[in-house]
N, C-alpha and C positions, 0 to 999 in steps of 0.2 A: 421443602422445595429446593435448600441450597442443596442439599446432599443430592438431589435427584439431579438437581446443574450437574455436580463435580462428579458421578457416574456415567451419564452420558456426555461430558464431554471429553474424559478419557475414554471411553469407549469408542467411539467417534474419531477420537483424534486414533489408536492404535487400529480400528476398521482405514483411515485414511490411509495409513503410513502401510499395511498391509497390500493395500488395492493396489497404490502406489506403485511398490516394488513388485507387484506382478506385472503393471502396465509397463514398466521400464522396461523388465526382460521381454517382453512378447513383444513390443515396439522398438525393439533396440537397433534393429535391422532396418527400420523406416525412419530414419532420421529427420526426413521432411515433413511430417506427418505425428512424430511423437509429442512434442511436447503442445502443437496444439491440442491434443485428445488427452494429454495429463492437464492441459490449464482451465479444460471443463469441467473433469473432475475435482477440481480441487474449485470450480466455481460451486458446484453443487454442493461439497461440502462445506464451505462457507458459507453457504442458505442456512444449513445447519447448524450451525453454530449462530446465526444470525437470531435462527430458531429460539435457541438454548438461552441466546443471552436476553431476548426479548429487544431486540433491535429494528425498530423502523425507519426507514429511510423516505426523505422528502428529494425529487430529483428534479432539478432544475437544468432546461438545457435539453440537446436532442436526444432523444433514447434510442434511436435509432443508430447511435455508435456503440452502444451498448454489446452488440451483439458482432463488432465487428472485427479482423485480425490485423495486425500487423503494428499499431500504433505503439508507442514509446508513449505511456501516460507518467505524467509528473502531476505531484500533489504535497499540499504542506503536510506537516507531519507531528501530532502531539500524542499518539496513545498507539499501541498496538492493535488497537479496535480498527484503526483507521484500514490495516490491512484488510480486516474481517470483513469488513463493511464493503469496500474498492473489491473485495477479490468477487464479492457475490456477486456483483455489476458487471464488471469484466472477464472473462477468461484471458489470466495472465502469468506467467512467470515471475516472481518478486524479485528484485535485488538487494542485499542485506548484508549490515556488517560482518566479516567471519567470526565475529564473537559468539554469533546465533547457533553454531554447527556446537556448540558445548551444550548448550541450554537440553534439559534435561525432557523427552517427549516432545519439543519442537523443533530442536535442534534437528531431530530423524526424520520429523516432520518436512521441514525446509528442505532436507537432501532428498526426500523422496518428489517433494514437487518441480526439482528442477532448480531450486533458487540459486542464484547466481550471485558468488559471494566476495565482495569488495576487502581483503587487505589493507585498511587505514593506515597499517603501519610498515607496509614492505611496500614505498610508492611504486618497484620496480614491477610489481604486479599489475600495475593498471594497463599495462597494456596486452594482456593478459584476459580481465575482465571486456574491456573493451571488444576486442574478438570474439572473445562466448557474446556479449549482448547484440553485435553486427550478427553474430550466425542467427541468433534467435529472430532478429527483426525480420533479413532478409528471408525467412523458414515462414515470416507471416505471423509468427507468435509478439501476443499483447506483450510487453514489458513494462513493470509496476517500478517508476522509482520514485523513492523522497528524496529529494536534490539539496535538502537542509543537513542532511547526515546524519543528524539524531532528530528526537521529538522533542519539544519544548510544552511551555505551561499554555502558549495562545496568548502572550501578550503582546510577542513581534513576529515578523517570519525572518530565521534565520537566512543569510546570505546563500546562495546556490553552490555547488559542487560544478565548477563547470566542464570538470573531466566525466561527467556524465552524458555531456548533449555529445561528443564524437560519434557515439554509435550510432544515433539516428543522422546524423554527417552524413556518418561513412556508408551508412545502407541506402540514403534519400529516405526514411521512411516519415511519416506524417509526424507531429508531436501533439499527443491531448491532453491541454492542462485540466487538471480538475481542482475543487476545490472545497474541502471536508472542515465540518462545525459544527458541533453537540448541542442542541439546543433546551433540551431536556433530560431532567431523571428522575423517574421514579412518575411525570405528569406533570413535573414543577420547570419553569425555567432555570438554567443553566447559570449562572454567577459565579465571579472570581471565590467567592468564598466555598463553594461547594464543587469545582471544576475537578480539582487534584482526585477525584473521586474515578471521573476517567480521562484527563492529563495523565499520560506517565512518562517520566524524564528522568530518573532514577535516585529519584525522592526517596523511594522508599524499594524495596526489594520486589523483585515482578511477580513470584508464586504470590508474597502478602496484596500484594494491588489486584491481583486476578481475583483471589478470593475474595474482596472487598466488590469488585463487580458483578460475581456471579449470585451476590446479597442484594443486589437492585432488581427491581420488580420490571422497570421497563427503560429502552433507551431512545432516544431520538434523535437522528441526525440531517442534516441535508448538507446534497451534495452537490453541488454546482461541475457541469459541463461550458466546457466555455469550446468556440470553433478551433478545431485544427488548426497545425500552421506545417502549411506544406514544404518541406524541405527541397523538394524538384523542381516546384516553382520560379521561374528566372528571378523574380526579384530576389531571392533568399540565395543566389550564388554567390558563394564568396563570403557569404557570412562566416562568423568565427563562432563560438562556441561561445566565446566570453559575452557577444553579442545576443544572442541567440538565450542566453542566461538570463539576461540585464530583462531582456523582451516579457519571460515569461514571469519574471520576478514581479515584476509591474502585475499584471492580471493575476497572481494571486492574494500580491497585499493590497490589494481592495477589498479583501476579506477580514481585513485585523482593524484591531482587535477581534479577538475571537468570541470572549464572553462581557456581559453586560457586569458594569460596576455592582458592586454588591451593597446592599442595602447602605449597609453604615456611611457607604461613603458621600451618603445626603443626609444624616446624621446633624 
């Protein structure tokens, strides 16, 4: 069963990167209209992979935005799965560190989806990124960000990025926070002791952690919707970004802890 994982989803992932780069050229010309019709494709194959990896998802919250464009989604952030999971929900463009564009079949991956890729280390780029996420929002296309910057283990939620909320500023566009937590694997609940399994925060090397997941039989997650918050709404004028951070930071550490203490520690 592992080997048939690790077949189809290099298969999969090079049919992705393939369609990709046909849909760029023949849309290249429709800029208004591209990258919402790449952020389907790249929902549908995240079904796919959702497939592969044996992931079910528990959805709390309206479903009805599910299928909707234009919002700037924010979400905590501990595993590359979280992508997986978020993209199959959404039709969206991701935002990611430029570390990602090396990564080996993802990296090509990410450039063919569109993803829009943040500079941690050349600040003078952020204004930069900022303008590609303003063009995407106002074009009506979802943008996927994690506002923590990296992924952690699920024991705090890191502090927000708050050069990430200007775009939805600068557009007026909506902000949907969501809110992701593993709650099972394999049928079993989730525990600090068995978390790091899909926690990834660069414990350990990402091809060894992937392989280590595509070894579980099943995964389970829910996802929390929580309401919009309208940025064109008069009371939201004038708000700051630092604000606007502080706001959304509150509704998702009502989520944290992520996983439940592990046995021994009633020992």
């Amino acid at each position: 069963m592992v080997t048939f994982k690790k077949i189809a989803l290099i298969c999969g992932i090079l049919i992705y990167i393939a369609i990709s780069f046909i849909l760029n050229a023949v849309l290249f010309i429709y800029p208004l209209i591209r990258f919402r019709i790449i952020s389907r494709w790249t929902r549908i194959f995240s079904r796919f992979l959702r497939f592969i990896l044996r992931i079910k998802i528990d959805i709390k919250g309206d479903p009805l935005v599910l299928n909707e464009n234009g919002n700037f989604i924010i979400s905590n952030h501990v595993s590359y799965l979280d992508g997986v999971i978020l993209s199959s929900l959404f039709a969206v463009v991701f935002v990611s560190k430029s570390q990602v564009r090396n990564w080996l079949l993802f990296g090509w991956m990410s450039e063919a989806g569109g993803t829009i890729f943040v500079d941690r280390q050349r600040k003078n780029k952020s204004v930069d990124y900022i303008r590609k996420t303003t063009r995407m929002l106002k074009r009506k296309v979802n943008v996927l960000v994690f506002p923590e910057g990296t992924s952690t283990n699920g024991e705090r939620l890191l502090p927000f990025q708050t050069i990430h909320f200007q775009s939805p500023l600068n557009s007026k566009s909506p902000i949907l926070p969501v809110a992701i937590k593993y709650t099972k694997i394999n049928a079993a609940d989730i525990n600090r002791d068995d978390r790091d399994k899909i926690c990834w925060y660069g414990q350990i090397k990402f091809y060894k952690h992937l392989l280590g997941v595509l070894e579980l039989s099943n995964i389970q997650a829910e996802v929390v919707i929580y309401p919009k918050i309208y940025l064109a709404e008069s009371q939201d004028t004038g708000r700051s970004r630092k604000e606007i951070g502080e706001a959304l930071y509150k509704i998702i550490l009502n989520n944290y802890p992520l996983f439940k203490p592990s046995a021994s520690a009633f020992g």
